[in-house]
PDB file of N, CA, C and O in Angstrom:
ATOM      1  N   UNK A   1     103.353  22.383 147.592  1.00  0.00           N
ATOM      2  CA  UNK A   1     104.463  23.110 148.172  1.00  0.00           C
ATOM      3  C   UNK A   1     103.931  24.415 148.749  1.00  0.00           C
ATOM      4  O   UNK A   1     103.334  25.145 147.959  1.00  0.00           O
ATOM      5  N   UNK A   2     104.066  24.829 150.061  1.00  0.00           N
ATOM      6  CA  UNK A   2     103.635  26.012 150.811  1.00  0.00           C
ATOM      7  C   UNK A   2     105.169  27.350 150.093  1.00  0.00           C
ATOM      8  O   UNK A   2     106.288  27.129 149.631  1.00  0.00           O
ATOM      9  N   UNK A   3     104.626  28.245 150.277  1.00  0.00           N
ATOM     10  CA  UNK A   3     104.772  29.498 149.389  1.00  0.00           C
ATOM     11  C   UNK A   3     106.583  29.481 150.812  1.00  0.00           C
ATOM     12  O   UNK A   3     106.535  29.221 152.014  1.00  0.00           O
ATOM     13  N   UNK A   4     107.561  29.768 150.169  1.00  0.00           N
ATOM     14  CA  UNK A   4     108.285  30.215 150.910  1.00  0.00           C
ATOM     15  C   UNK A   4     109.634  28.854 151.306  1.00  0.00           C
ATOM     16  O   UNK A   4     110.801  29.194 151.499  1.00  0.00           O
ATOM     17  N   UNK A   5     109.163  27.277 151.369  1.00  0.00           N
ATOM     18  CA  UNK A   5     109.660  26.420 151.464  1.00  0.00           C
ATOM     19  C   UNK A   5     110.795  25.969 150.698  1.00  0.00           C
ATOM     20  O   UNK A   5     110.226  25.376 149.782  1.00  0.00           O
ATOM     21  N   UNK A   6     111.646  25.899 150.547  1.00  0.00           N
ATOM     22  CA  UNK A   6     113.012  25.384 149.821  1.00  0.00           C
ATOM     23  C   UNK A   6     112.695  23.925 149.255  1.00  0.00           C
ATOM     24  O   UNK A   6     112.088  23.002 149.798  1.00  0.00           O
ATOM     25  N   UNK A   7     113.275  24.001 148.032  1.00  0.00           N
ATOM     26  CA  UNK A   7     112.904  22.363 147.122  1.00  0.00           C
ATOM     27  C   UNK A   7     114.191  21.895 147.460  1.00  0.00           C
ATOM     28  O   UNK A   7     115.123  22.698 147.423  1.00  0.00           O
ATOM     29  N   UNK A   8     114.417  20.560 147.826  1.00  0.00           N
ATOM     30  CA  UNK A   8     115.599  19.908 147.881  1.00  0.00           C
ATOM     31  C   UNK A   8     116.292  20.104 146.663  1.00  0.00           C
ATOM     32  O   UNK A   8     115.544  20.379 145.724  1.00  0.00           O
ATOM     33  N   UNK A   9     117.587  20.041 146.379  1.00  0.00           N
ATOM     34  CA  UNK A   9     118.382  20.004 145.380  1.00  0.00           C
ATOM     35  C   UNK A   9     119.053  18.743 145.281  1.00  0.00           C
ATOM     36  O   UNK A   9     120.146  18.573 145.823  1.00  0.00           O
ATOM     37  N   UNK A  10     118.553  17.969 144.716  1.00  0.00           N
ATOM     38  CA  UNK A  10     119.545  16.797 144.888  1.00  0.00           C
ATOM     39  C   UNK A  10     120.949  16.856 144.589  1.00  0.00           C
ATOM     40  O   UNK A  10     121.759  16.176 145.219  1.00  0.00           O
ATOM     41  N   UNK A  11     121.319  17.728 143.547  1.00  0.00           N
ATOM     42  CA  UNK A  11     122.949  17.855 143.062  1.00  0.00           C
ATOM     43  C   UNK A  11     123.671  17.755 144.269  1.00  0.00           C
ATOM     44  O   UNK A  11     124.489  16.998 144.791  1.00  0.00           O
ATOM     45  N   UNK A  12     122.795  19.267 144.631  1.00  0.00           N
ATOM     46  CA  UNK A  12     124.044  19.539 145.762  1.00  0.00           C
ATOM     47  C   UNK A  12     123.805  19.168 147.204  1.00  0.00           C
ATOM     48  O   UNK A  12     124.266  19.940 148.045  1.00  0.00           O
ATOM     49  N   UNK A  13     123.333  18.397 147.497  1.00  0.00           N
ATOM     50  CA  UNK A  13     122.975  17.287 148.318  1.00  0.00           C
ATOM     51  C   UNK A  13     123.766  16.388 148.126  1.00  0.00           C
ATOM     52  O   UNK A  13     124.562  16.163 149.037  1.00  0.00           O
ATOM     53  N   UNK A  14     123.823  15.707 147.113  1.00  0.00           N
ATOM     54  CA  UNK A  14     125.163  14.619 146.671  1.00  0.00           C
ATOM     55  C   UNK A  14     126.208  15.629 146.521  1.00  0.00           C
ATOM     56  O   UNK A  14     127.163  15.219 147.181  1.00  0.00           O
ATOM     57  N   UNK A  15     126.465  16.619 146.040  1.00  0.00           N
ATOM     58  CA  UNK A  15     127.856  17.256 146.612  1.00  0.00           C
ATOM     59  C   UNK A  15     128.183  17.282 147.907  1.00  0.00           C
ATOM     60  O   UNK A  15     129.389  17.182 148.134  1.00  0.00           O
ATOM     61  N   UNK A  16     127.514  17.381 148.762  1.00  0.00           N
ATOM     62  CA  UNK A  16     127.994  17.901 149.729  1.00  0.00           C
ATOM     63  C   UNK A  16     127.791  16.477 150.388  1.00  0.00           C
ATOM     64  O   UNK A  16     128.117  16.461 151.575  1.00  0.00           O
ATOM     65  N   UNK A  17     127.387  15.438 149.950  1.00  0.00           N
ATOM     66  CA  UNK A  17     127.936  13.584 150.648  1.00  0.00           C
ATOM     67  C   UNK A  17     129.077  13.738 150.325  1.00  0.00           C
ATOM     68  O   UNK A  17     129.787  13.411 151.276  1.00  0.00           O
ATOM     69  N   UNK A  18     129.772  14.128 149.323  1.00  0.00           N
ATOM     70  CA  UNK A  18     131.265  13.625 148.031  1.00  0.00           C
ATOM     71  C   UNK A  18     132.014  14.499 149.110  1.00  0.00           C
ATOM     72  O   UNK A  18     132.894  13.982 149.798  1.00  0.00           O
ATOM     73  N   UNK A  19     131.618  15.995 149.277  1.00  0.00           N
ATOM     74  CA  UNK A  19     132.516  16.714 150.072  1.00  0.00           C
ATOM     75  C   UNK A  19     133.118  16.197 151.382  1.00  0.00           C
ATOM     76  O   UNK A  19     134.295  16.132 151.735  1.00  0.00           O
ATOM     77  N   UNK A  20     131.671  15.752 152.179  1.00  0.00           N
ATOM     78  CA  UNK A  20     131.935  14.524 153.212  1.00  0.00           C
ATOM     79  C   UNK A  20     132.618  14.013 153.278  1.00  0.00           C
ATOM     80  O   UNK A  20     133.283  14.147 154.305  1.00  0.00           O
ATOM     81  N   UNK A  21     133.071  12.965 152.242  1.00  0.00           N
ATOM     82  CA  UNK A  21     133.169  11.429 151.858  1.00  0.00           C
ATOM     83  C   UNK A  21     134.924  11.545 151.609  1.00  0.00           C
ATOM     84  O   UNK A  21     135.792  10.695 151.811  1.00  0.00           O
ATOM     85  N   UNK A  22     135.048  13.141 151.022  1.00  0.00           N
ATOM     86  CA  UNK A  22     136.366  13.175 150.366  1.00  0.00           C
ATOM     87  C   UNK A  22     137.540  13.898 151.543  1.00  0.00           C
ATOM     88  O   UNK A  22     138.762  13.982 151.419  1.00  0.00           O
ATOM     89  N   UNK A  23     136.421  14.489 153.001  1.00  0.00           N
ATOM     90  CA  UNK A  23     137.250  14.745 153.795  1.00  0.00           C
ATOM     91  C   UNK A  23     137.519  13.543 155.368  1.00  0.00           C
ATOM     92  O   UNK A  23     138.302  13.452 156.314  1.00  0.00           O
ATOM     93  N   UNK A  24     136.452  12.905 154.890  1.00  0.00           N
ATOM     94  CA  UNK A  24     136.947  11.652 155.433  1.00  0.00           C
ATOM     95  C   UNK A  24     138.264  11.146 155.192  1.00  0.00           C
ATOM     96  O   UNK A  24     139.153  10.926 156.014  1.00  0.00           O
ATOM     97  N   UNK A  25     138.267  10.980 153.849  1.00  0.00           N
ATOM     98  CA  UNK A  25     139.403   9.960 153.185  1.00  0.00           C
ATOM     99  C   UNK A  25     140.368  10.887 153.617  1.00  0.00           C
ATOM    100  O   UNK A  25     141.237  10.184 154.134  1.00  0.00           O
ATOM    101  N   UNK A  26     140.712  12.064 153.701  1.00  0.00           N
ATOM    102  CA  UNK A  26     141.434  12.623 153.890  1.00  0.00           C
ATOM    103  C   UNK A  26     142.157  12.451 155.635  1.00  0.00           C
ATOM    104  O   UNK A  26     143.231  12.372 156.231  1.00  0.00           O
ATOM    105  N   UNK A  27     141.156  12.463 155.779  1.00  0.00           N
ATOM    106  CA  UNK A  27     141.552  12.339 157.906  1.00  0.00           C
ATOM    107  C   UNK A  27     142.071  10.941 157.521  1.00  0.00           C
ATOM    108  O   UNK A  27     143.277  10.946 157.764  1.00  0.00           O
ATOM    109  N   UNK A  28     141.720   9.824 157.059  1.00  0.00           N
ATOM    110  CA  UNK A  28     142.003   8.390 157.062  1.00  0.00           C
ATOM    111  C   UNK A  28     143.424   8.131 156.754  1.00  0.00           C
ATOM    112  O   UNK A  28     144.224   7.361 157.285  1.00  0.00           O
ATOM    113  N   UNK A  29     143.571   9.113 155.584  1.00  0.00           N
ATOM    114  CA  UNK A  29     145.359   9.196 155.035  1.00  0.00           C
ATOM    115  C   UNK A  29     146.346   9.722 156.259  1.00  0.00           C
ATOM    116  O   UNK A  29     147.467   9.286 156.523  1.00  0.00           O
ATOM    117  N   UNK A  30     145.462  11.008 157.080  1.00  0.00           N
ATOM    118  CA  UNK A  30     146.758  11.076 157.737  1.00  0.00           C
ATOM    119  C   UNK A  30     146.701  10.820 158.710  1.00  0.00           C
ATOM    120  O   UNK A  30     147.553  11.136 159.540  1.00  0.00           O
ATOM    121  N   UNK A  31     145.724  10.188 158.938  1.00  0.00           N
ATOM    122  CA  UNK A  31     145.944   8.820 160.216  1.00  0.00           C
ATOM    123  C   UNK A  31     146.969   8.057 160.019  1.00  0.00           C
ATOM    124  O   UNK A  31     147.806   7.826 160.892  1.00  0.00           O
ATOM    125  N   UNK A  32     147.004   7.506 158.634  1.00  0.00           N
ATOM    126  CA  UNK A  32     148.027   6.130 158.155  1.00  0.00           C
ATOM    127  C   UNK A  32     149.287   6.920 158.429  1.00  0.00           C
ATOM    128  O   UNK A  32     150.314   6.463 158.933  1.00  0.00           O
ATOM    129  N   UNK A  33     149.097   8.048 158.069  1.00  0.00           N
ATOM    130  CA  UNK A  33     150.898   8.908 158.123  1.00  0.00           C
ATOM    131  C   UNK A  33     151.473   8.749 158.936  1.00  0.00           C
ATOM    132  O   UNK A  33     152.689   8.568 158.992  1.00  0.00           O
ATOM    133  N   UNK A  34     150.115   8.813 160.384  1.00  0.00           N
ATOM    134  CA  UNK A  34     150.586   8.950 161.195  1.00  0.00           C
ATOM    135  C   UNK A  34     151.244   8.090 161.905  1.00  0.00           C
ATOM    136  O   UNK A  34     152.165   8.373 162.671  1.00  0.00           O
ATOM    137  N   UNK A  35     150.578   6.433 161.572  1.00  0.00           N
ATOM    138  CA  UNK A  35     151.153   5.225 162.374  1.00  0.00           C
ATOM    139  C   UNK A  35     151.890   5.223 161.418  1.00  0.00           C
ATOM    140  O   UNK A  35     152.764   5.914 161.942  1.00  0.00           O
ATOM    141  N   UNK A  36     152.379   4.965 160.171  1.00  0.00           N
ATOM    142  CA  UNK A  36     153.838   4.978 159.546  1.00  0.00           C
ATOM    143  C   UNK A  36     154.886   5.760 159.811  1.00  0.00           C
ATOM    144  O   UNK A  36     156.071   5.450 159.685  1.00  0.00           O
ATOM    145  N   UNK A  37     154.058   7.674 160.505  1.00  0.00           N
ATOM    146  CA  UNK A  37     155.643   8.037 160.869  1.00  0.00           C
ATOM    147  C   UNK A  37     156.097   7.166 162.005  1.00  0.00           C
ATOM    148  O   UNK A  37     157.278   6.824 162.059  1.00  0.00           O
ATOM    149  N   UNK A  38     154.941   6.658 163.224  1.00  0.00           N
ATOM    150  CA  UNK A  38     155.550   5.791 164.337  1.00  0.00           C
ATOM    151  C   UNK A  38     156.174   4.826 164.342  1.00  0.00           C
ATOM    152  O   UNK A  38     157.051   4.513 165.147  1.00  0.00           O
ATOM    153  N   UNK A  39     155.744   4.174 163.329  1.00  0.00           N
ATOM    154  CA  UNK A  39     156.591   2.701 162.814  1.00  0.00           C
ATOM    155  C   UNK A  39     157.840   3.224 162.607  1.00  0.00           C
ATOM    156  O   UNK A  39     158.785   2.809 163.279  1.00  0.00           O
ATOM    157  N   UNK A  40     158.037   4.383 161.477  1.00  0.00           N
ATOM    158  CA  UNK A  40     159.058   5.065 161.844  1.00  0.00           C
ATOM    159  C   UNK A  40     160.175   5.169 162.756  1.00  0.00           C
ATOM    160  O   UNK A  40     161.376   4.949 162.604  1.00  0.00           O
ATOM    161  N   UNK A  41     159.609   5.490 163.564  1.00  0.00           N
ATOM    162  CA  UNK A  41     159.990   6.159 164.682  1.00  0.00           C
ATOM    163  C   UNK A  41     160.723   4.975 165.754  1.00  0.00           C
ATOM    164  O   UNK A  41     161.727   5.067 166.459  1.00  0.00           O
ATOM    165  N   UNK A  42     159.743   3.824 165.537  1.00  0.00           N
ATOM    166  CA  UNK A  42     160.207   2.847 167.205  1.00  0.00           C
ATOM    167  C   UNK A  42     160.065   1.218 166.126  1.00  0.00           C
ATOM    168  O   UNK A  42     159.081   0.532 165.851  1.00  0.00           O
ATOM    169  N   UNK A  43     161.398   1.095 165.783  1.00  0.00           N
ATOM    170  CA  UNK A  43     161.205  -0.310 165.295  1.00  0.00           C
ATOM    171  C   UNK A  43     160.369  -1.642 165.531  1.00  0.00           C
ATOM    172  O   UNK A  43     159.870  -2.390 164.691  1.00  0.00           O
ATOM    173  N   UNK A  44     160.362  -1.728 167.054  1.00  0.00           N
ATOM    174  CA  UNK A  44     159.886  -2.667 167.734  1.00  0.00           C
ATOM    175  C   UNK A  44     158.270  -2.874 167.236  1.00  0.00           C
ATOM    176  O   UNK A  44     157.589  -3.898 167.288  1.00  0.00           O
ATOM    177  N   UNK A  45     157.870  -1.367 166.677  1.00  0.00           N
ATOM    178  CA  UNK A  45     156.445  -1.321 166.851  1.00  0.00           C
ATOM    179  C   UNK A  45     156.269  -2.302 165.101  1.00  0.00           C
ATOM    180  O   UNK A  45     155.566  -3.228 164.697  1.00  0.00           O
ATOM    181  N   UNK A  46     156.961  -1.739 164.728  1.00  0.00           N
ATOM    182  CA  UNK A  46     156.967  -2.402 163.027  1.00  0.00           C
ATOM    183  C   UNK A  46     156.795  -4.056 163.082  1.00  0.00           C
ATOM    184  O   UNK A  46     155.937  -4.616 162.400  1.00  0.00           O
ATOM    185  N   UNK A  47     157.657  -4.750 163.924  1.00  0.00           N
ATOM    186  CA  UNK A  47     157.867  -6.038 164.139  1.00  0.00           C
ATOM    187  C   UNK A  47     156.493  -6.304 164.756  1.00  0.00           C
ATOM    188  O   UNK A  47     155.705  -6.972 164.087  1.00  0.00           O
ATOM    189  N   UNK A  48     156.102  -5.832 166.017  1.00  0.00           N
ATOM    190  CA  UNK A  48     154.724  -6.239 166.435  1.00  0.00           C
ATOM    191  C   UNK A  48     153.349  -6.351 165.351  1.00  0.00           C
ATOM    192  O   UNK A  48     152.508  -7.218 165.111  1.00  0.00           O
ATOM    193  N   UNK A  49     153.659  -4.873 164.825  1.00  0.00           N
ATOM    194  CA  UNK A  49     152.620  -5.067 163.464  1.00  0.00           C
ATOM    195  C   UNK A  49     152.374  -6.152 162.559  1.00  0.00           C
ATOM    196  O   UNK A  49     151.259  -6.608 162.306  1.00  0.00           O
ATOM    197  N   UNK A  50     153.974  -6.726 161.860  1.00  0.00           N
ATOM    198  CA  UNK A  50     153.663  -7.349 160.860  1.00  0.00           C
ATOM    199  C   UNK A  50     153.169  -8.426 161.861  1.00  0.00           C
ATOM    200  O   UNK A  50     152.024  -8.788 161.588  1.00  0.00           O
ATOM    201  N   UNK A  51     153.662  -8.987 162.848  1.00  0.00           N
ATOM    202  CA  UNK A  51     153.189  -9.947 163.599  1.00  0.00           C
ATOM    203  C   UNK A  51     151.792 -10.305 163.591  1.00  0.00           C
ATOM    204  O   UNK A  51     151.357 -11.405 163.251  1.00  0.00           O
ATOM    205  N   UNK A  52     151.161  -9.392 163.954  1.00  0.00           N
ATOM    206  CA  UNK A  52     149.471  -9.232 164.359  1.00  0.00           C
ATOM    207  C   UNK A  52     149.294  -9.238 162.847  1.00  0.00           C
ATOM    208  O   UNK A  52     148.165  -9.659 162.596  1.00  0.00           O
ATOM    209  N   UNK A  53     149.832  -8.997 161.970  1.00  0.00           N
ATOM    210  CA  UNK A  53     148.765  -9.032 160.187  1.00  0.00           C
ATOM    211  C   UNK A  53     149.214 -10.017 160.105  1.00  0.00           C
ATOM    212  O   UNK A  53     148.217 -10.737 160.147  1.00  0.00           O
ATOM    213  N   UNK A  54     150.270 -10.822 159.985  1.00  0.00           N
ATOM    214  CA  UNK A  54     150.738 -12.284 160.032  1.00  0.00           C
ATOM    215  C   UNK A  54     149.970 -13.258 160.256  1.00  0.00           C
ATOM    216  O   UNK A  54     149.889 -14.151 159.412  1.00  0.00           O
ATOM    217  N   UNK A  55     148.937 -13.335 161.907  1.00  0.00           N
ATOM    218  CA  UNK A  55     147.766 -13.850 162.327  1.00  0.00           C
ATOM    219  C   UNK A  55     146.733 -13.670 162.190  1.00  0.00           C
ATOM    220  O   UNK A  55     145.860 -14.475 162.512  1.00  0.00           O
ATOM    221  N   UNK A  56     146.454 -12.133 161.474  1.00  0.00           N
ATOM    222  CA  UNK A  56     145.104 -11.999 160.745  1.00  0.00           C
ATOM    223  C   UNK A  56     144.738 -12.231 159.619  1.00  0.00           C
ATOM    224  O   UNK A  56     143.576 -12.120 159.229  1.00  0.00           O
ATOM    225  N   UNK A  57     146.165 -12.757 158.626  1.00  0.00           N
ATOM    226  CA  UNK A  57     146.418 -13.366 157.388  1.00  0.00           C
ATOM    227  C   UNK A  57     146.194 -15.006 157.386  1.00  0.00           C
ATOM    228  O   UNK A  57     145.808 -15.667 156.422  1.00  0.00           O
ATOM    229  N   UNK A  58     146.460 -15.398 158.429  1.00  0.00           N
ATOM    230  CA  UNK A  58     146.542 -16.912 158.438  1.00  0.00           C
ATOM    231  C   UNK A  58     145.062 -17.569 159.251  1.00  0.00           C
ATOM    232  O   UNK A  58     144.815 -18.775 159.272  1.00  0.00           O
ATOM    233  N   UNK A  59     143.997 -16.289 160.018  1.00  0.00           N
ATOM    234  CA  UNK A  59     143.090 -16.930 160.508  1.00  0.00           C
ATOM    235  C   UNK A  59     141.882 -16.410 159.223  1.00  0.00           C
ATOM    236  O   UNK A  59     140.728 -16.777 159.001  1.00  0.00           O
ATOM    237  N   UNK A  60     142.545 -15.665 158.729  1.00  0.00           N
ATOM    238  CA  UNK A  60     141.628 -15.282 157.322  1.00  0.00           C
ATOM    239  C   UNK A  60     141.607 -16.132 156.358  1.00  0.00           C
ATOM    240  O   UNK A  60     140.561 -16.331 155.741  1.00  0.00           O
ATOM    241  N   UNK A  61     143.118 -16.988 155.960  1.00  0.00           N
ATOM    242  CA  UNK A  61     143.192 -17.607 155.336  1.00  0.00           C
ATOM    243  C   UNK A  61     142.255 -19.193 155.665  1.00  0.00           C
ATOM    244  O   UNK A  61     141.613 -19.765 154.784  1.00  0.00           O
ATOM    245  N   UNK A  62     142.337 -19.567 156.744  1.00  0.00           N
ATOM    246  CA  UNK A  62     141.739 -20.740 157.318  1.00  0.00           C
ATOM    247  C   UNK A  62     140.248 -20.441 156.772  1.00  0.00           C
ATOM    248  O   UNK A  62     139.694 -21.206 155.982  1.00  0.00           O
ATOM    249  N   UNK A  63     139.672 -19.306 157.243  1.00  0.00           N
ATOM    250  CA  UNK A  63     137.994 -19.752 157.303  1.00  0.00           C
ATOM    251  C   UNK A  63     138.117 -19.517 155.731  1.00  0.00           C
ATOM    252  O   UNK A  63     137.244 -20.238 155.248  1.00  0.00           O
ATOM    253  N   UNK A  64     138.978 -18.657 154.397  1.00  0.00           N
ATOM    254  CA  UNK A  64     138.599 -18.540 153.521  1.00  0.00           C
ATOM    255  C   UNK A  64     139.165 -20.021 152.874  1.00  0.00           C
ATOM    256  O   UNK A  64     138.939 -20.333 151.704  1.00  0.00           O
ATOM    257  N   UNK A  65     139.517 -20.416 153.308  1.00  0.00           N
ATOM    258  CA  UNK A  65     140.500 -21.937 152.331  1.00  0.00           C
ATOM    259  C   UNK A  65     141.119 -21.131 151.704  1.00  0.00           C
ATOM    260  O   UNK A  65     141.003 -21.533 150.546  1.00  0.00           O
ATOM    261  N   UNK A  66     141.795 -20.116 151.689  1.00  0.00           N
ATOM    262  CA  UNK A  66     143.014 -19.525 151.152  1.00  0.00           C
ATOM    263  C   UNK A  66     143.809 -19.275 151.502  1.00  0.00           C
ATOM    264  O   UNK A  66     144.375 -18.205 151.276  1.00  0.00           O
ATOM    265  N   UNK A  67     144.165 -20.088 152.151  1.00  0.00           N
ATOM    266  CA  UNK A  67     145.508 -19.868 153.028  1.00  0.00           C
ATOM    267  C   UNK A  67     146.797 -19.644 151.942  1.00  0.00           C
ATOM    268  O   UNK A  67     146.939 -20.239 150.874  1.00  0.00           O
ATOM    269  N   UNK A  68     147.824 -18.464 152.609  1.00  0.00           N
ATOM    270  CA  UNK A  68     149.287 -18.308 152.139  1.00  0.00           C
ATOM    271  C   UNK A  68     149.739 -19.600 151.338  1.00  0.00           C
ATOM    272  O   UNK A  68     149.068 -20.606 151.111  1.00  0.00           O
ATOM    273  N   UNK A  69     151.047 -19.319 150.967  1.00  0.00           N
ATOM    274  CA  UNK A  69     152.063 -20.124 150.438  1.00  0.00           C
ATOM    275  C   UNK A  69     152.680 -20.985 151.745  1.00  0.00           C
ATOM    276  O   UNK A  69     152.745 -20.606 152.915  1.00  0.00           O
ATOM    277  N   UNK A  70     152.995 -21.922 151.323  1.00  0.00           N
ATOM    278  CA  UNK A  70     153.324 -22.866 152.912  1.00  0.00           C
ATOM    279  C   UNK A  70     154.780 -23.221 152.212  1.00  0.00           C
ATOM    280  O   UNK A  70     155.052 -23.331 151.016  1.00  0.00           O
ATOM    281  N   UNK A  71     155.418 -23.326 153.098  1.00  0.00           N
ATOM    282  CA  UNK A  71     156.807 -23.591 153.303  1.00  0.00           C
ATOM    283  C   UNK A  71     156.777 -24.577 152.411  1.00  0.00           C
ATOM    284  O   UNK A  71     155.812 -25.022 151.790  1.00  0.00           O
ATOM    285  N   UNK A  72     158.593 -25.086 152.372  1.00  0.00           N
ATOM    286  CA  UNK A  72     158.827 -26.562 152.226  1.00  0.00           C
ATOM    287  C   UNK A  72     158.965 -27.087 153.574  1.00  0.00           C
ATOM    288  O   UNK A  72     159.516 -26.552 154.536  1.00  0.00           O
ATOM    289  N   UNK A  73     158.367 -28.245 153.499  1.00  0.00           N
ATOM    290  CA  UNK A  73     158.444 -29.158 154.472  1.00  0.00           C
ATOM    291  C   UNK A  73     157.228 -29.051 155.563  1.00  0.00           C
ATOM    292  O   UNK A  73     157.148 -29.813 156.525  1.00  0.00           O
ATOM    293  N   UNK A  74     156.201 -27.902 155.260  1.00  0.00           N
ATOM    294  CA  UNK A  74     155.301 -27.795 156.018  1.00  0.00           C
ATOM    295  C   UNK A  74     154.389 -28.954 156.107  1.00  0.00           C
ATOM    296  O   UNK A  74     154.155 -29.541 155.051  1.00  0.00           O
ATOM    297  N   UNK A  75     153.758 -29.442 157.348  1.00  0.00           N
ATOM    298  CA  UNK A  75     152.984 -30.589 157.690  1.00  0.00           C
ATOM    299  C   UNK A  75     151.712 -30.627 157.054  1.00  0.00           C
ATOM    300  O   UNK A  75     151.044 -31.661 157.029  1.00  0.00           O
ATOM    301  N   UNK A  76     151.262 -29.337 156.431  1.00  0.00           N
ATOM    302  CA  UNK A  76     150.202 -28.976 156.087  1.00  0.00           C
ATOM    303  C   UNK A  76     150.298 -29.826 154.626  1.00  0.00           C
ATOM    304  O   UNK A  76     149.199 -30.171 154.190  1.00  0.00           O
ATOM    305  N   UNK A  77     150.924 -30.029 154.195  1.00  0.00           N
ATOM    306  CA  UNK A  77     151.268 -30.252 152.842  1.00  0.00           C
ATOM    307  C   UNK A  77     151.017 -32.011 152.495  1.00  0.00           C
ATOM    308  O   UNK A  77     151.104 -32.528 151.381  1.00  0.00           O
ATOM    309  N   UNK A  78     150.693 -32.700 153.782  1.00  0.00           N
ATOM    310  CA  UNK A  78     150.877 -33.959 153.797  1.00  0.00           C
ATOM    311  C   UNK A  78     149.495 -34.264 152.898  1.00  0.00           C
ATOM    312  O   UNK A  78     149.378 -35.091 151.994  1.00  0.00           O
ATOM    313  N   UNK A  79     148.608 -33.455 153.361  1.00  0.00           N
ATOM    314  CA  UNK A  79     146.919 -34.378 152.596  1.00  0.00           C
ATOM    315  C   UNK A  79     146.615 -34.186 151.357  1.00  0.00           C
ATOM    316  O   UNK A  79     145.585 -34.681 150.899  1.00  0.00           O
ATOM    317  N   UNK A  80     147.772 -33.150 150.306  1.00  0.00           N
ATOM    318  CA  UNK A  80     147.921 -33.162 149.377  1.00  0.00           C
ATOM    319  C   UNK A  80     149.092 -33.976 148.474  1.00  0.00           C
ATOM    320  O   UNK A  80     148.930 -33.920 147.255  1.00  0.00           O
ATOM    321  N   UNK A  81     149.910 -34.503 148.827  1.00  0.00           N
ATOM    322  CA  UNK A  81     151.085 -35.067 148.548  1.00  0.00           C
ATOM    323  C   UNK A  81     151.736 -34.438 148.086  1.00  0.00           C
ATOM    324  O   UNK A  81     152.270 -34.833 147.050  1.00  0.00           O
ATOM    325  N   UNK A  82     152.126 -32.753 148.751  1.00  0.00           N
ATOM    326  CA  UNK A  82     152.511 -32.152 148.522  1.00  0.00           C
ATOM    327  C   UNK A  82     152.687 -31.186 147.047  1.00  0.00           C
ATOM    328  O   UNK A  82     153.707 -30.660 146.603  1.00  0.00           O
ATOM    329  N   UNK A  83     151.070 -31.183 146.417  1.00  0.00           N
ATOM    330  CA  UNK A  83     151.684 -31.006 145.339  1.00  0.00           C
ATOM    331  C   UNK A  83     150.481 -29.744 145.055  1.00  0.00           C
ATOM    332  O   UNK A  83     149.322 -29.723 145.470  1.00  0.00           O
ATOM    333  N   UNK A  84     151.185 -28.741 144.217  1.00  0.00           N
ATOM    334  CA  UNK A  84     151.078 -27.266 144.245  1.00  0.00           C
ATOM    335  C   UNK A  84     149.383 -26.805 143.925  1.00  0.00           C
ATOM    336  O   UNK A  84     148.740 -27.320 143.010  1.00  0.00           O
ATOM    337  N   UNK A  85     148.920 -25.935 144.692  1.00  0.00           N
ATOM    338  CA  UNK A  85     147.879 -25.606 144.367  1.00  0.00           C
ATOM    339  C   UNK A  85     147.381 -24.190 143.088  1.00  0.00           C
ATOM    340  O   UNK A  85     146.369 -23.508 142.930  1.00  0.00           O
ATOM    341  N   UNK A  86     148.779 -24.292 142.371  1.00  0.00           N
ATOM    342  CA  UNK A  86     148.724 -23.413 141.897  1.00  0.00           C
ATOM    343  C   UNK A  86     148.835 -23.855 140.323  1.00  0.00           C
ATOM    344  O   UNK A  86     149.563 -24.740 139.875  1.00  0.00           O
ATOM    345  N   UNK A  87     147.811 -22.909 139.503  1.00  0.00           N
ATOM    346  CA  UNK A  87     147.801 -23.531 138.099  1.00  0.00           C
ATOM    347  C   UNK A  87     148.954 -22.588 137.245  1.00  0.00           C
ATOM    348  O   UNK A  87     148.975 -21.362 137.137  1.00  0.00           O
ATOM    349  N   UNK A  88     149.720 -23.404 136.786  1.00  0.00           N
ATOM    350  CA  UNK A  88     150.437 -22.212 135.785  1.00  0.00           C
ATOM    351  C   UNK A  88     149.884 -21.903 134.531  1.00  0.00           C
ATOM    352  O   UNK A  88     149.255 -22.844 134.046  1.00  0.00           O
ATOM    353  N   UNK A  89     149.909 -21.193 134.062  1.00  0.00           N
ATOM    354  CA  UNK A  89     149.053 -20.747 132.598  1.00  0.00           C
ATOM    355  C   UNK A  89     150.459 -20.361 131.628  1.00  0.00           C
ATOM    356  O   UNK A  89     151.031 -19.573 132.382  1.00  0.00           O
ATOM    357  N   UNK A  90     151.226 -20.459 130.538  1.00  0.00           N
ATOM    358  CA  UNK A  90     152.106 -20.164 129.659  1.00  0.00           C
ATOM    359  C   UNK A  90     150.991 -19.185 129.020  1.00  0.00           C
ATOM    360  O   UNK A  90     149.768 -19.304 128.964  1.00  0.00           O
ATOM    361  N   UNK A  91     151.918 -18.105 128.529  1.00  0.00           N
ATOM    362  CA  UNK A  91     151.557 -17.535 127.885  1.00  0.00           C
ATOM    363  C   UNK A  91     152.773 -17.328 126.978  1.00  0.00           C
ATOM    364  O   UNK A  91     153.918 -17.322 127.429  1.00  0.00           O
ATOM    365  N   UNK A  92     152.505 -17.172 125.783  1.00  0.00           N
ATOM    366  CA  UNK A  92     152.862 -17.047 124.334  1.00  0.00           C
ATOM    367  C   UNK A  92     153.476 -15.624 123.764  1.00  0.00           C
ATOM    368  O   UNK A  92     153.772 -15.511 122.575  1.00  0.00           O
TER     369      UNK A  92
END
């Protein structure tokens, strides 16, 4: 080490990522505020939204094989003979 040079501090080096990290999250929240006050604000926009998560739910669901709950009477339901993919567990 040359006479005069500063030693890293790691603490506060990782403080000051966290400080980062925690005013990020912060801008991120009132981003969300912000499209919720708009949703707010213009109904139409609310309806478009769920729309578009609607199709990012169901093309998510496809590549994961986890697709939603399916109707009654859905066509999808035929290659199972309609019968539930869901395990019930009782509990006691």
């Amino acid at each position: 080490m040359v006479d005069g040079e500063e030693r890293p501090d790691p603490a506060r080096e990782g403080f000051e990522h966290l400080q980062a990290a925690a005013q990020e999250m912060i801008a991120a929240a009132r981003s969300m505020l912000d499209a919720c006050e708009e949703l707010l604000d213009d109904p139409r926009a609310a309806s478009s939204l769920s729309s578009i998560a609607g199709s990012v739910a169901k093309v998510f669901g496809g590549i994961t094989g986890m697709g939603g709950a399916r109707g009654a009477g859905d066509p999808s339901d035929a290659h199972d003979g309609g019968a539930s993919r869901v395990q019930r567990i009782k509990i006691s």
